[in-house]
Structure formats: C-alpha cells, structure tokens
C-alpha positions as CSV (number, residue, x, y, z in Angstrom):
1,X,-99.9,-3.0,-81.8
2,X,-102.4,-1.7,-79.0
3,X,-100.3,0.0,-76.8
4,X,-101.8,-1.9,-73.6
5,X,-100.3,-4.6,-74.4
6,X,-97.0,-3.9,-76.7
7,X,-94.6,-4.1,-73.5
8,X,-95.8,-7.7,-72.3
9,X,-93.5,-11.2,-72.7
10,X,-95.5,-13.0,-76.1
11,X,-95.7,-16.9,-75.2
12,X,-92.3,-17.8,-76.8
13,X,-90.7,-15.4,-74.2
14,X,-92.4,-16.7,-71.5
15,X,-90.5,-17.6,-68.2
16,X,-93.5,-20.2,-67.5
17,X,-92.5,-23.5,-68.6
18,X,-95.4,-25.3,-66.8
19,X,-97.8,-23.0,-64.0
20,X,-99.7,-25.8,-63.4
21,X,-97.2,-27.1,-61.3
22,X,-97.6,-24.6,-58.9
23,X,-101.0,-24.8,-58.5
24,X,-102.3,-26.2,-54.9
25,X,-103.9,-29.2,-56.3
26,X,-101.5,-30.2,-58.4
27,X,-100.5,-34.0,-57.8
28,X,-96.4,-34.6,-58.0
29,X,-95.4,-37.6,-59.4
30,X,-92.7,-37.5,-56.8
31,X,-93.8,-37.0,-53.2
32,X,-90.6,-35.7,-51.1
33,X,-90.1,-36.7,-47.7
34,X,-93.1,-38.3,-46.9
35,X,-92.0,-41.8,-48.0
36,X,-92.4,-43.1,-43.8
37,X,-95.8,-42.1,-44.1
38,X,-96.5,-43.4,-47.1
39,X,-95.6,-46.3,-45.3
40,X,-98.0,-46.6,-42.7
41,X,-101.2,-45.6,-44.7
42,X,-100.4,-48.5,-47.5
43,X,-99.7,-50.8,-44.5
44,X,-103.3,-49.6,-42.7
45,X,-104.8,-50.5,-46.4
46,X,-102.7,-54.0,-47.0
47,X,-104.9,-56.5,-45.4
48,X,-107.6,-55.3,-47.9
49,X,-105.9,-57.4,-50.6
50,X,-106.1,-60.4,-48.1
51,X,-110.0,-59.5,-48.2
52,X,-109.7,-58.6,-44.5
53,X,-110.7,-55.6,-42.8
54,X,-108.2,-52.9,-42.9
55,X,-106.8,-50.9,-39.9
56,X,-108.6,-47.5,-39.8
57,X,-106.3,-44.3,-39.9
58,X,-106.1,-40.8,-38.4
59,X,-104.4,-38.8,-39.9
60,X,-103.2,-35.2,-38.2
61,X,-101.6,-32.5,-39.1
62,X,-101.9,-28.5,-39.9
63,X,-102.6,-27.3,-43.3
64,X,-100.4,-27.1,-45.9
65,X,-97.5,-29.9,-44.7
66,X,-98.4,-33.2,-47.6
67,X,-101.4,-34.7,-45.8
68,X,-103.3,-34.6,-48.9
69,X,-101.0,-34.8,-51.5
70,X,-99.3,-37.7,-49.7
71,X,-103.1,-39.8,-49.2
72,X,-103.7,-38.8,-52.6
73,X,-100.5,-40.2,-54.1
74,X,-101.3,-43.5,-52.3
75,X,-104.3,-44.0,-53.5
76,X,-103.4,-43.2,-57.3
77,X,-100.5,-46.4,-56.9
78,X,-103.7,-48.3,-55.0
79,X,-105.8,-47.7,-58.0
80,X,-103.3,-48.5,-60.6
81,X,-102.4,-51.8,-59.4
82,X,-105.6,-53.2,-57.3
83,X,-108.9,-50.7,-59.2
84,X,-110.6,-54.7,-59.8
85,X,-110.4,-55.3,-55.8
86,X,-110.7,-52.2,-54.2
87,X,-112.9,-48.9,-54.6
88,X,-110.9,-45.5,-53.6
89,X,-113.6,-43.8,-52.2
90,X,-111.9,-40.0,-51.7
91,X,-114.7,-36.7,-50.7
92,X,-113.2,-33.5,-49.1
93,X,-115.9,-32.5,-45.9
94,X,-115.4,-28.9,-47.0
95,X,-117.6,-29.4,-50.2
96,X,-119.5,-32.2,-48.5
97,X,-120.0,-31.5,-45.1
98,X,-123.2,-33.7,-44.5
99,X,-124.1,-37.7,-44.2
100,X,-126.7,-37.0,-47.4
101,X,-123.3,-35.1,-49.5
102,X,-121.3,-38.1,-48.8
103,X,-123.4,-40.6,-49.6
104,X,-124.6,-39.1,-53.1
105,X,-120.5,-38.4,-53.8
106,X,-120.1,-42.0,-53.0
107,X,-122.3,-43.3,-55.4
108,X,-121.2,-40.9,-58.0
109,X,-117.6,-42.6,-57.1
110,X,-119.0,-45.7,-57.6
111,X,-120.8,-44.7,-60.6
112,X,-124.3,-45.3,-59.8
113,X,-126.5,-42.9,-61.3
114,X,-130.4,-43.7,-59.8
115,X,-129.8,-41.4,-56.9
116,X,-133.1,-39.3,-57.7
117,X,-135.6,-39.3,-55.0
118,X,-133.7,-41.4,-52.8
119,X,-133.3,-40.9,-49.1
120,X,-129.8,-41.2,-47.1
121,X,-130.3,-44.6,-46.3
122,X,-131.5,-45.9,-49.4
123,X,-128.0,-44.6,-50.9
124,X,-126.1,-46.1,-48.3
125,X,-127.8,-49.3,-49.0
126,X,-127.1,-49.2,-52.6
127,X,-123.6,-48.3,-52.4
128,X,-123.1,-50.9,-49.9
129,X,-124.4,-53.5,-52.0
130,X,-122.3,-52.6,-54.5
131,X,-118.9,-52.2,-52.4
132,X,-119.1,-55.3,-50.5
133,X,-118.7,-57.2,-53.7
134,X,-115.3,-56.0,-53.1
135,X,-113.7,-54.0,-50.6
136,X,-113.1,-50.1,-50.4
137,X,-111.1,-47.1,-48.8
138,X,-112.8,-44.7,-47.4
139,X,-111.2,-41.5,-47.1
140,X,-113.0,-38.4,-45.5
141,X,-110.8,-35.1,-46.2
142,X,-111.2,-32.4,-43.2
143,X,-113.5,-34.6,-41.5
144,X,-113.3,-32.0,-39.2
145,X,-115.9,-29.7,-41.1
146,X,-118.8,-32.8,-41.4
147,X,-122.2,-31.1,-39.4
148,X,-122.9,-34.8,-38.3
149,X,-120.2,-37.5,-38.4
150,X,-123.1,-40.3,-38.2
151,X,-122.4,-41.0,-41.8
152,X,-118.7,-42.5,-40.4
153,X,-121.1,-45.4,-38.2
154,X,-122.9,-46.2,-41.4
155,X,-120.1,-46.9,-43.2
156,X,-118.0,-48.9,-40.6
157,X,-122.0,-50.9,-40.1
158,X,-122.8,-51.3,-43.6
159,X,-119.5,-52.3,-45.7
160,X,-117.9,-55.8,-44.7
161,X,-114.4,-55.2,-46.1
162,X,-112.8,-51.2,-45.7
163,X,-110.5,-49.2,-44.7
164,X,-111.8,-45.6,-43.3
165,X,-108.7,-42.7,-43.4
166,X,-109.7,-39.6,-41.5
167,X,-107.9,-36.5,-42.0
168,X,-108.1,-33.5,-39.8
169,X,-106.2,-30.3,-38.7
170,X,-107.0,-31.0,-34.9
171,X,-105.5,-33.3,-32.5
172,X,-108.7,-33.4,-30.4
173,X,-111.2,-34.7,-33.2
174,X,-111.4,-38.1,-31.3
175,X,-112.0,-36.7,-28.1
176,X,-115.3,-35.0,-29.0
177,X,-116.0,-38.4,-31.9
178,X,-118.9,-40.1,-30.5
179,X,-118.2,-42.5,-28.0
180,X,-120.3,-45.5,-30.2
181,X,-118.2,-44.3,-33.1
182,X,-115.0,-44.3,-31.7
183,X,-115.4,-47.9,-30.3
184,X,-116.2,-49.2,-33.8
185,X,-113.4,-47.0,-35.1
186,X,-110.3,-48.1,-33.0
187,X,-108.1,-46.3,-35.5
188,X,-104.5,-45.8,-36.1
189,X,-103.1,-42.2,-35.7
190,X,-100.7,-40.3,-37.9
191,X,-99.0,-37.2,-37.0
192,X,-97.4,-34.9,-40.0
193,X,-95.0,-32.5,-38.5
194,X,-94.2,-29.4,-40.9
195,X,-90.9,-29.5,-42.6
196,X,-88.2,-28.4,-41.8
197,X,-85.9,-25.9,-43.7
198,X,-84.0,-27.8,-45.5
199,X,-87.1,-29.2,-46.6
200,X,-89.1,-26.5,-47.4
201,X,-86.1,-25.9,-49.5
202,X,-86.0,-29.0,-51.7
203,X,-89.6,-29.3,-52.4
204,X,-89.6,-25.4,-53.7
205,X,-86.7,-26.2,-55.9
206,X,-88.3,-29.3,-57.3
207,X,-91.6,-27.3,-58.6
208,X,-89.0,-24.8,-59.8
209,X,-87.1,-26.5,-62.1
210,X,-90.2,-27.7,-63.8
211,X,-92.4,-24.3,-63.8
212,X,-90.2,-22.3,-65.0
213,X,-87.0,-21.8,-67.6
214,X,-84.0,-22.4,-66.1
215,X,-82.1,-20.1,-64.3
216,X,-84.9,-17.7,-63.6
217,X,-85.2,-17.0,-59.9
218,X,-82.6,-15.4,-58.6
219,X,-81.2,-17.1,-55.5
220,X,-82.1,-13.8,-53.4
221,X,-85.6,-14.3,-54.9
222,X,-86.0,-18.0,-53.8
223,X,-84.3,-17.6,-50.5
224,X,-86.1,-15.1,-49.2
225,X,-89.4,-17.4,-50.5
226,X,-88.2,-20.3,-48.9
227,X,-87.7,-18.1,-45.5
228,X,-91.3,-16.8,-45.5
229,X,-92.5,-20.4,-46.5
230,X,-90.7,-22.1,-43.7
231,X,-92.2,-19.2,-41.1
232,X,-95.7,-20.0,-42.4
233,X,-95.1,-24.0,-41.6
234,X,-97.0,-24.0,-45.0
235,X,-96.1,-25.3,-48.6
236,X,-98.9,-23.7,-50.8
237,X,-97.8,-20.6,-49.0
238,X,-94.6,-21.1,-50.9
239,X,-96.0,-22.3,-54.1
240,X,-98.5,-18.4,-54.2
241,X,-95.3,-16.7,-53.6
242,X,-93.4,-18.5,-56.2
243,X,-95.8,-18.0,-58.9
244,X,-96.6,-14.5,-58.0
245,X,-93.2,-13.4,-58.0
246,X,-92.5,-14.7,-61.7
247,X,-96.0,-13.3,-62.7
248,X,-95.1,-9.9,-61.2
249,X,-92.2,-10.5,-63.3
250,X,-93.7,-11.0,-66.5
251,X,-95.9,-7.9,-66.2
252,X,-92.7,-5.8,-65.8
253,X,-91.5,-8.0,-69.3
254,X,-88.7,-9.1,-66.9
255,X,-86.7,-12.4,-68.0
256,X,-85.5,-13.0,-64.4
257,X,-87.6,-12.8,-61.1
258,X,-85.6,-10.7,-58.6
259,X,-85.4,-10.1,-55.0
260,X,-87.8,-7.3,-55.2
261,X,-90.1,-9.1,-57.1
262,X,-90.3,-11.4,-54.6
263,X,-90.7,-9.2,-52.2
264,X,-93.7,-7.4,-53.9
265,X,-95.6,-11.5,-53.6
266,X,-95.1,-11.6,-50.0
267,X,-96.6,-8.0,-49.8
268,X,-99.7,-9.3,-52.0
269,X,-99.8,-12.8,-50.2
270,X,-100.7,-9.8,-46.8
271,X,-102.9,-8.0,-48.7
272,X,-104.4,-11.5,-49.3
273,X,-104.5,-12.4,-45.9
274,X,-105.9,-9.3,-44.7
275,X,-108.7,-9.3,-46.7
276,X,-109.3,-13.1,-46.2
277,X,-109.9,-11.9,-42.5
278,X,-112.3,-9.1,-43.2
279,X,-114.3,-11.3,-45.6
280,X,-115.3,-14.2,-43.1
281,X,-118.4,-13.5,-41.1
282,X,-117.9,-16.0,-38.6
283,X,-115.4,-14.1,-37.2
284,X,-115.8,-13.8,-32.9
285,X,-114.0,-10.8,-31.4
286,X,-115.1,-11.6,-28.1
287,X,-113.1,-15.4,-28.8
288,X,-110.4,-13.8,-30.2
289,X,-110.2,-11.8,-26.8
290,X,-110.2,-14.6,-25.0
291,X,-107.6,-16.1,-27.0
292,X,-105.3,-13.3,-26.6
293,X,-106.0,-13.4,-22.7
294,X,-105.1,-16.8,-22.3
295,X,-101.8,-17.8,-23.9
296,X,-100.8,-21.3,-23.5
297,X,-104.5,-22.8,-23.0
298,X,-105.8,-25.9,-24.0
299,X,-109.0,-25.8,-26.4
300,X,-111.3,-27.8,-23.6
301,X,-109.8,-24.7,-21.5
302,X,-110.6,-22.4,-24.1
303,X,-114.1,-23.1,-24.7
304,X,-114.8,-23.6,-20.7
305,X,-113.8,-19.9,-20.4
306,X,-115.9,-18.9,-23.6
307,X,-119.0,-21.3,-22.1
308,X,-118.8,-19.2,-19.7
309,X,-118.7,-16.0,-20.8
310,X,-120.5,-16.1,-23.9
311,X,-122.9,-19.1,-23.0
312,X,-122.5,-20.7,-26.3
313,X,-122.7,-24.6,-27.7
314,X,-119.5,-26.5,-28.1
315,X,-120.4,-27.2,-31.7
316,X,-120.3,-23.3,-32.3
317,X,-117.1,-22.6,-30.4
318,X,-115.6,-25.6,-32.8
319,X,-117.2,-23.6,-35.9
320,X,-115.6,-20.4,-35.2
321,X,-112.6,-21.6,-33.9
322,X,-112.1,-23.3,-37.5
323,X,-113.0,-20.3,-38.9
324,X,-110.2,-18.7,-36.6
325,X,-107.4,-21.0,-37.8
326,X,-108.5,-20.8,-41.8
327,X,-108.0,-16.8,-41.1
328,X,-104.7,-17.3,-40.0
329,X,-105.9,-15.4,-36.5
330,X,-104.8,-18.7,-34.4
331,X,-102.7,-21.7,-34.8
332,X,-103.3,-25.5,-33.2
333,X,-101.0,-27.5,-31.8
334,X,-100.8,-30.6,-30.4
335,X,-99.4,-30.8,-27.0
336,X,-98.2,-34.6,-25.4
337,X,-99.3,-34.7,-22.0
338,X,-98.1,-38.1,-21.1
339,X,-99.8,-41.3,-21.3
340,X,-102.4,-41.3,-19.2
341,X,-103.5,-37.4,-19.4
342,X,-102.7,-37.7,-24.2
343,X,-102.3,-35.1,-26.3
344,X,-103.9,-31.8,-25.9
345,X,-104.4,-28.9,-28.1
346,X,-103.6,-25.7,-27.5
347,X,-104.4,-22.5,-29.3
348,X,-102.7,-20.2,-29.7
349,X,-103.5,-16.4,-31.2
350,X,-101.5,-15.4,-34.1
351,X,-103.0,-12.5,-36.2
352,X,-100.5,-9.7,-35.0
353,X,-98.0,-12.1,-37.0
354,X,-100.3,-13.0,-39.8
355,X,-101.4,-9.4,-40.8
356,X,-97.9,-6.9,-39.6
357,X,-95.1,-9.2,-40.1
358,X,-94.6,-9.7,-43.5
C-alpha cells in the first residue's frame, strides 16, 4: 500500500454518514424555528390561489440566519401542491445582477427556450404572456446586488396575477428603491433576527446526528462550535466548522472529533477570513477609516461624511460598503427610530473581531 495514503480512514471507517448535509445549500426537510415566518410569506402568497394579486414581501435580515432556506422551503411545499396554478420564479441577484440576467433566468424557469437575439423587452413580453395564464412568485435573492432594479417595475407592470418577495441584508433597501417602484410595490416587511443560543444549538445538533456516526463529536468539540457560531450570528459559520473539524479528524485517522480538532477549524475558518479580506479589490481604506471614526452612525450619515470627503456617487459607497460586510470588516443593523423618523441602519466596523479574535 502507497505509503501516502496507508494511515487514512477507508470509506467503511468513515465518521461521515452524510456531508452533504452540511453543505450551505443544502435544503432540510425540517426548517427549525422559523415556522412564524413561514407563516407570513405563505399568507403574502395565499390570495394567488384565489387568482388575486398577492401581498408583496420584504424580507430582511443578515446573512446566514434561514432567510433563504426558510423562502426556499416555502416554495418547494408551494410547488408540490399548486406547480398547475402558480410559477415559482426563484434567481439569486449575485449571479444575476441585471434586468437582461433576470429576464433570460426567468424564461429558462419557465422553460422557454427562443431567447436568441432577443432584447430585454421582448423576454419580458414573452414570459409575461406565458405567466399570466396563471399566476407567479417572484422571488429576487440579494436584490440588494441588482445594478438597476427597473426589472422589479416590469414585472409588477407586465404580470396580472404575482407575488414579488425581495430579500436583502439591509434595512434601508426601500429608502433608496425608486420612488415609482416603491408606490407600485407597497410591500410587506419581514425582519429575521439571528438565533439565539439555544438555537444555534438545536439546529447544529440536528445536521449532526445525520452527517455523521453517532457519538462522534465530543461535547467539548460541539460546544465550543456552537459558542463561535452563536458569536458569528451566522449558521453556515457553524456548518464550515463542523465539517472541518471531523475532516481534520479523518486526516489524523481519528474516530472521534475532539476539542482540539475543533479548535484547529476555527483557526482555518481565520485563515479563511483573512484571506477572504486580502482577495477583494473593492476594498476602501479610506471608508473603513471613516467607519472606525464614527461609531454608532447611521449609513445616510456614513456616506454624507464619505460624500464629502471622498466625493464619490452613492451607488459606489453602496458597492463597497457590500463589499465591507461580505469581508466581515463591518456589520449592519437595523436601528427603530420610532414611527415617524423608521428604522435606520447603522454600521458598524468589525474587522479587529473578524481577523484577531478567534
């Protein structure tokens, strides 16, 4: 036997029962403590079945809290029981940011293939035509990245009967929408707090006890996991360190993850991090000053001071400041100034914590 690989775990030794499970984009049949806002999005989609317009939906949140995998798991029961009434119309604005993306992903959703050498709204028109036979749900994923959210009027002109569900890291999204789209919009809104320890906890444990044999993690092991997930305020966090920690395991041909293994994940999940940071190139020191300088500041606040200073376009201060927050250098949260003033975001700078405090 080659001596590289003598000393490794063969698949019948394996302390993977299922990986997959722990994968980001992995769909749970079983969405934990989310049922409330399950909820409200099937009750913003019901009045499709009466073929009446739906109630339009934002939802908001920060990464890694069950936005997605809680839409998603809607949808699935929407398509199972009502696919002859309704289209589910689903496209993630990171992959396709622009009106011509989305309108080419929604015909391939609707399975119209003559989309060669035809212009935005010639797609529109044909996949109207073919939705308002029936109705639709529209939902645009980080519809915070689009370059020009005109494609979200099109739709709420063009298609009689829908439902459009916008999801977004940022609490001021509809103050910046444009004022003609906002008025046709008149949505909902849906605010996903992160969970809470206990939690964090359960839905760990429940992608446990199906990845992996039983009685593999040490409790040492998971609790310190479930502590660092909980500080993050972010499950897929939690999911990379529990499948890291039981492949650092296997390469040690270990049958039980310990408490050092688990602390070896949360040093590569750093590493990770760091070198997420150094790899973007959108990367503003001179924001990130800012930032720093101004603790407790609201993003309007933020980017008046940047204006300012920097003499830059609002729609570049929101591009790098996204680019901020997927680095893990700042963190958004919503802030509830009353009634009359609404919610406010403030950002706050949080690389020292990010990159040293692992």
């Amino acid at each position: 036997m080659s001596e590289l690989f003598k000393d490794l775990l063969s698949s019948e030794e394996s302390i993977f029962l299922n990986p997959q499970l722990l994968d980001f984009d992995y769909q749970p049949k079983l969405i934990l403590y989310r049922e409330s806002q399950q909820h409200q999005i099937a009750s913003c989609i019901k009045p499709l079945l009466q073929r009446r317009n739906g109630t339009n939906l934002v939802i908001i949140g920060s990464p890694g809290i069950g936005k997605t995998v809680c839409l998603k798991h809607v949808l699935n029961e929407l398509k199972e029981e009502y696919s002859n009434e309704i289209y589910c119309i689903y496209i993630n604005c990171w992959k396709s940011n622009t009106p011509f993306k989305i309108a080419e992903s929604i015909c391939r959703q609707l399975d119209y293939k003559w989309t060669h050498n035809k212009n935005l709204d010639d797609l529109i028109s044909e996949a109207s035509s073919i939705i308002n036979e029936k109705s639709a749900v529209f939902v645009l994923d980080e519809v915070d990245k689009l370059e020009d959210n005109s494609i979200i009027y099109s739709l709420l002109e063009d298609v009689f009967r829908k439902c459009l569900i916008l999801i977004t890291n940022y609490h001021e999204f509809m103050i910046n929408l444009d004022p003609r789209i906002k008025s046709r919009l008149i949505p909902n809104t849906l605010e996903f707090t992160p969970y809470n320890k206990q939690e964090t906890e359960g839905i760990l444990k429940e992608r446990l006890q199906y990845a992996f044999v039983s009685n593999t993690l040490d409790k040492e092991a998971f609790d310190l996991i479930v502590e660092k997930t909980f500080e993050l305020k972010d499950i897929r966090s939690g999911l990379f360190l529990i499948k890291e920690a039981g492949e650092i395991a296997e390469s040690k041909s270990l049958k039980k993850i310990s408490l050092d293994n688990s602390k070896e994940a949360i040093l590569k999940l750093q590493d990770f991090k760091k070198k997420n940071l150094d790899s973007f190139e959108d990367i503003d020191k001179g924001l990130i000053e800012i930032i720093k300088c101004n603790p407790g500041k609201s993003a309007t606040e933020i980017f008046q001071i940047y204006e300012a200073k920097e003499g830059k376009s609002y729609r570049t201060f929101q591009r790098k400041i996204k680019s901020l927050e997927k680095a893990d250098v700042i963190f958004l949260k919503g802030l509830n100034k009353g009634f009359e003033t609404g919610r406010s975001t403030i950002i706050e700078y949080n690389a020292d914590k990010t990159l040293n405090e692992f």
